[in-house]
N, C-alpha and C positions, 0 to 999 in steps of 0.2 A: 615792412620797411626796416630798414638799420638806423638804431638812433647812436650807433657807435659813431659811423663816420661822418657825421654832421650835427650836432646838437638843435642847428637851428629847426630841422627835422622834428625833432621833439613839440619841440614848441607851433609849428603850423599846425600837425598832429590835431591838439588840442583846438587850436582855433578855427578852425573849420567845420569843428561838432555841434551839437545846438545843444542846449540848456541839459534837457532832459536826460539826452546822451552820455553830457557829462557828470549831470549827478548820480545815474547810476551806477556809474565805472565807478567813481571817487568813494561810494558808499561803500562798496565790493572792497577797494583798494586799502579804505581806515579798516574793515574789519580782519584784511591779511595783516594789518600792521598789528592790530590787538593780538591776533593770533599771535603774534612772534613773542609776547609775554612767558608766558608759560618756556618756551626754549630759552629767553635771554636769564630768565629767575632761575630755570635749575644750573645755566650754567656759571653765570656770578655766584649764586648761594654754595654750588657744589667746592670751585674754589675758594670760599671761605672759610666752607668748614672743612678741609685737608688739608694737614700738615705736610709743607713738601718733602718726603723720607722718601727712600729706596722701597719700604713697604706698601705705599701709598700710590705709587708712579700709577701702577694698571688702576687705581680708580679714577684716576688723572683722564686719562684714557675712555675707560667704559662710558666716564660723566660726558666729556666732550662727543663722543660716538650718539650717547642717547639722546643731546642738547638736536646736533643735526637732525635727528630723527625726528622730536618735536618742530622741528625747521619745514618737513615737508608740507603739511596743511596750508600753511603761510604762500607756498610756490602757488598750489594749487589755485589759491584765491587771488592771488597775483594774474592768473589767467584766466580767472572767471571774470576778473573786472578788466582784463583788457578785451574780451568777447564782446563785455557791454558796451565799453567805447566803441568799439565795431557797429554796437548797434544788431549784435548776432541772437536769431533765438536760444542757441545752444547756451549762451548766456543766462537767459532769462529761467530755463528748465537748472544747468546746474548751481542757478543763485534757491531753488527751492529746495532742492538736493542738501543743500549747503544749511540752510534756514533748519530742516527738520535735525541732519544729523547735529549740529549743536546743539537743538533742544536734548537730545538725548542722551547726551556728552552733560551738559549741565544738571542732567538728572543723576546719571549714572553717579557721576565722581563729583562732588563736591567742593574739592579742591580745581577744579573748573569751572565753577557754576557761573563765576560772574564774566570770566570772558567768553562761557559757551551761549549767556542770554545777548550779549554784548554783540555777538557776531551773529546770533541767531537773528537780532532787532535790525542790525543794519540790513542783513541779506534778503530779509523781508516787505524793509522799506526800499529797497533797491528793487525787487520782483514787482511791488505797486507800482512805482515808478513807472516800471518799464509796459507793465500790462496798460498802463495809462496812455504812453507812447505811443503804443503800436496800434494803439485804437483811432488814433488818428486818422482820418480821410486820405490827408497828404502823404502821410508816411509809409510807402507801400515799398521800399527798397529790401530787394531779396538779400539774402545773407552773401556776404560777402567769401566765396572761397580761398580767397587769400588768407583772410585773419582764421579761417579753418586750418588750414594749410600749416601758417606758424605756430599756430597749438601744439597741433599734432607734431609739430617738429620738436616745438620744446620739451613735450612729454618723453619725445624718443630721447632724446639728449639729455633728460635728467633719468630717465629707467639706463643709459648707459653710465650713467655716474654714477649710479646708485649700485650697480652692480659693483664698477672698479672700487667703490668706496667701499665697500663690504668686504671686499677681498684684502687693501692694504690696511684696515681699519683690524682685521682678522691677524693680519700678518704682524701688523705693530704692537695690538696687543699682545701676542704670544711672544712677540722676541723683549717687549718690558716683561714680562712674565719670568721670564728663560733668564734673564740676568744677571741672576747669583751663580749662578753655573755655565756662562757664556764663556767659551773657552775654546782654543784650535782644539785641547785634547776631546775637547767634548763630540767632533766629528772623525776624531784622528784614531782614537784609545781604545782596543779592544776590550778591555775590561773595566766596570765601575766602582769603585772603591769604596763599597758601601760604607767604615768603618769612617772616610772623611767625611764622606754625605753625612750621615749622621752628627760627625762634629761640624759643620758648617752650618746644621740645622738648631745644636745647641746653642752655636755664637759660641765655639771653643774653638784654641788654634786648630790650625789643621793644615790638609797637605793639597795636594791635586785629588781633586776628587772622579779623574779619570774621563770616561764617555762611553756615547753608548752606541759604538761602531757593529757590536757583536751583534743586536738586537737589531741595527739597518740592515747587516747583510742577512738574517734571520726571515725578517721580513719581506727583501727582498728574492731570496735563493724561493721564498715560494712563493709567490707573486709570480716568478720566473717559467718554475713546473707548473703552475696554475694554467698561463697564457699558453706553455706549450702543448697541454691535454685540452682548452677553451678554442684558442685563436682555428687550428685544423681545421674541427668538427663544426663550428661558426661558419666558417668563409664555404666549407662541402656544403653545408645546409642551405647556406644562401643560395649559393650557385644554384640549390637543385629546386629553390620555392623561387627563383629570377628566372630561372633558363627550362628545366626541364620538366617542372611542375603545371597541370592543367589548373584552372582555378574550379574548384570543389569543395564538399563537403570536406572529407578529407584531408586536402590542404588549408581550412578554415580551422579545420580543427586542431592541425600543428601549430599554426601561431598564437590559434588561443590559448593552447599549454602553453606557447614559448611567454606569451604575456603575464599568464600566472605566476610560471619561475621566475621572471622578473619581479612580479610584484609581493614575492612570498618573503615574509620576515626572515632576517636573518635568524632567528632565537630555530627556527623549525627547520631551517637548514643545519645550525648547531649539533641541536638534536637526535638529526636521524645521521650525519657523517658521526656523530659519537657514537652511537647507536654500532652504526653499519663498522665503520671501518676499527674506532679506538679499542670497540669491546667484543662486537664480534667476529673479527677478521682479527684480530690479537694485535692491531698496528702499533696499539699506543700512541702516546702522543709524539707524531712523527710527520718528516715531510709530507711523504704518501698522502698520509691520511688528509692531512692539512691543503694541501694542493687540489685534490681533487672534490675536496668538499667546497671549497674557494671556486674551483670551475665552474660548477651548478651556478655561483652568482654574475659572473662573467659571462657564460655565453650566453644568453639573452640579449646582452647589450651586443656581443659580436655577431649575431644572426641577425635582430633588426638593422642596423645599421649598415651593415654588409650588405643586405638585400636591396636597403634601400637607397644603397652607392652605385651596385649593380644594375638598378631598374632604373637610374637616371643618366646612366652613358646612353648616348644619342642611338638610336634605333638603325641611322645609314652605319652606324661600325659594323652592328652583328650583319646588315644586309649586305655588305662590300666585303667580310669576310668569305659568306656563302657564298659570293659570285666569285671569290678567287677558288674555289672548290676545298675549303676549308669544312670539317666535323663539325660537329655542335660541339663536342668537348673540348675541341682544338680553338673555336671561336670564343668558348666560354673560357679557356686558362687563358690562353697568348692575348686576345683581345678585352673581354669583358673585363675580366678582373685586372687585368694593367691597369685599363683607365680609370679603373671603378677605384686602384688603390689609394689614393689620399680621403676615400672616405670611408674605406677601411680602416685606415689607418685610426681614423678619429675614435670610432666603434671600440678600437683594440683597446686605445687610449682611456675610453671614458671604462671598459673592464677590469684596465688595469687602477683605476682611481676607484672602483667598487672592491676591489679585493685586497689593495692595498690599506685602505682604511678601515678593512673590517676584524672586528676584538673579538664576540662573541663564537664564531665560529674558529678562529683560531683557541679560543681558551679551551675550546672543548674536545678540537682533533688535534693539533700542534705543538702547543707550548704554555707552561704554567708560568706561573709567576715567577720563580725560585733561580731560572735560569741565568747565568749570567755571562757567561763564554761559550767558544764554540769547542764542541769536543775534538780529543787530541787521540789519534791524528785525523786530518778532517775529512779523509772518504768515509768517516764512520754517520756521517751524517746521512746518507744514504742508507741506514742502518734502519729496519724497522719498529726499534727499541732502542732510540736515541733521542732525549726531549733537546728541543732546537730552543734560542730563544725568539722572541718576535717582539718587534718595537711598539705597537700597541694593545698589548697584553701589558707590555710594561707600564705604558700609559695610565691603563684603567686600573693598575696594582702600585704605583709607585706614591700615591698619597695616602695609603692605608699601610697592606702589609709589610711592604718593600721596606719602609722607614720607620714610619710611625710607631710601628708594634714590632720592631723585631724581637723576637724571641718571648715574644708574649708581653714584655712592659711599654709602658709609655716613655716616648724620651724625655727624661731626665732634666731637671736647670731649665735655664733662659724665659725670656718672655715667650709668653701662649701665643702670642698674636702673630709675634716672627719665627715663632716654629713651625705655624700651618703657613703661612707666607711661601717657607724657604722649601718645602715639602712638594707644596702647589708646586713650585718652580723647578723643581725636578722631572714634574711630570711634563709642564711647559716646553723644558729643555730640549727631551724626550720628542714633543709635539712641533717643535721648529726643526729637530732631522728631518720628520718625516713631510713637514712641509718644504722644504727645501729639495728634500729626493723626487716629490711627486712635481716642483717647480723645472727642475732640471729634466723628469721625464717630459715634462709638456713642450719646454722648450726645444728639446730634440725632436718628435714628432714631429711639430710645427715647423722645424728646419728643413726634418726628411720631406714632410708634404707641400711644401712651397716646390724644392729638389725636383721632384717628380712632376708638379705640375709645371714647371719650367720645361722639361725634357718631353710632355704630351705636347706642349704649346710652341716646341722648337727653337725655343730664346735659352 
């Protein structure tokens, strides 16, 4: 029922339940409210004790982020005690669920102890209650699959908030983060002026501290050669484990490599492309090298995905192909994989968010720290002996060597506390390019794959 659009709703609700019904909802109900202690104390206490500065903002932030997070228990038990109004056994099994994990909660941490016994006693005396209920002669009414139904609804509706929350919660911290250096030049500037960076981190004047445009296209120009040696050999492999492949031994055992390459660390990937390409193929750290060791993390996600966009176009396409006297290869390009593309496309997408976010293997075939432009003039990037820079290499170097230490000292003057601040925020800065670049890729996919399935669907 909706107690939005009638309140009086609310209220029959309640009157129409017998005693017992409603004391063990109510029980259930006081213990989500104790529950909410523990999130309302850290998040008053958190702003107490923060001074509102520009240094402070991101704990501002993290505290409010963690407060909701302590908020979730609370929903939970808000639906376990509306089960019992229901009068649902699912009730009665997650108020014991609920009973035990507090005892354990009040054991573990101590600074929970008195609301874990607190919610443990109600959920407890709610479970008597109810086993008291249901023992009843009269009481034989089956569970209701409505009040199942709006559970399961509200679950799916808080696991989709909690994702979106996670993401803008991500996003706000890093652009408070990003602040001291929030600038057009910061997406615009080819080169970063390390000389102001550093006087902006002293708290000395200073000038434009420039951006870090060279380090996007870095990142990007491989991510680019990555997809065009991954996307090919992905979309041929699918084709041929969708269309041409019998299921066997054999073909069990191509996915289950392809599953391992997906699931292998990046560090062992690093590894063997430094290994293979930096030192003994003489690449250096170079596109080449860097792209095709990036490939290896990419096509796994382009071969499953691909296959399994391919195996879910409706079976009358390939059979209406054949009867127009069409190939398998001809039915498999012009027809399979047309329709199959906007979930290609997805595949491509989630390859390019594996290789675009990854440091370790670039550090170790691609690009060092040191880098800071693109070399002049610029088909020399194509050079096998040209270090490129890449935007999360920077990342994981610009709160140490980049700044902190250059030339071997520590920076000089100002407060401690606002020099790692301003440091962190570089690398922040750094972290909102590259969330923005991968925002704008999705966005475009998502346009192209609407696009296409408009043009299968004839609208």
């Amino acid at each position: 029922m909706s107690f939005r659009k009638n309140p009086a709703k609310l209220l029959n609700f309640f009157v129409k339940k017998k005693k017992e019904v409603l004391l063990t909802g109510s029980l259930l109900f006081i213990s989500a409210v104790v529950s909410l202690e523990p999130a309302a104390a850290n998040f008053i206490n958190g702003f107490k004790s923060i001074s509102p500065t520009i240094f402070t903002a991101s704990d501002y932030v993290s505290m409010t982020i963690f407060s909701l997070l302590l908020m979730t228990p609370s929903l939970v038990l808000f639906c376990i005690s509306y089960l019992l109004w229901e009068g649902h056994t699912l009730g009665r099994k997650l108020s014991i669920a609920t009973s035990g994990i507090a005892v354990l909660i009040a054991i573990i941490d101590s600074a929970y102890m008195y609301v874990g016994f607190a919610i443990a006693s109600l959920s407890f005396l709610a479970v008597m209650v109810d086993i008291q209920r249901a023992k009843d002669a009269e009481d034989k009414v089956k569970d209701s699959p409505i009040a199942t139904e709006k559970v399961v609804k509200f679950g799916l509706r808080l696991s989709a908030i909690f994702c979106i929350g996670v993401v803008v919660a991500m996003v706000a911290f890093v652009v408070v983060m990003a602040t001291p250096f929030l600038s057009v030049q910061l997406f615009t500037s080819m080169n970063l002026n390390l000389s102001n960076v550093q006087a902006i981190c002293q708290g000395l004047p200073h000038g434009s501290a420039g951006g870090v445009l060279a380090y996007a296209l870095g990142s990007l120009l491989v991510v680019t050669f990555c997809e065009f040696i991954a996307v090919p050999i992905g979309i041929l492999a699918a084709i041929y484990l969708a269309e041409y492949s019998a299921q066997g031994r054999i073909v069990n055992g191509i996915r289950f490599f392809i599953e391992v390459l997906a699931g292998s660390p990046s560090i062992v990937i690093a590894i063997i492309g430094f290994t293979l390409f930096t030192v003994t193929l003489g690449w250096n750290y170079t596109l080449w090298g860097g792209a095709v060791a990036l490939s290896f993390m990419a096509l796994p996600w382009n071969i499953r995905v691909a296959e399994g966009a391919i195996r879910a176009v409706p079976r009358s396409y390939r059979e209406a192909s054949f009867a127009l006297g069409a190939s398998q290869w001809q039915t498999a390009r012009q027809i399979m994989l047309y329709a199959a593309m906007p979930g290609i496309i997805t595949g491509v997408l989630l390859g390019i968010g594996v290789a675009i976010g990854e440091t370790l293997v670039l550090l170790f075939t691609y690009s060092g720290p040191a880098v800071n432009s693109f070399p002049t003039p610029w088909w020399h990037i194509f050079s096998l002996h040209t270090q490129l820079p890449s935007l999360t290499v920077f990342i994981w170097s610009a709160p140490g060597s980049e700044v902190v230490y250059w030339g071997g000292n520590n920076l000089p003057g100002g407060n401690q506390t606002n020099k790692e601040f301003f440091v962190w925020s570089l690398a922040f800065s750094a972290a909102l390019v590259l969330v923005v670049i991968y925002l704008i890729l999705c966005v475009g996919a998502l346009l192209l794959r609407n696009y296409l399935n408009r043009r299968m669907k004839g609208s």
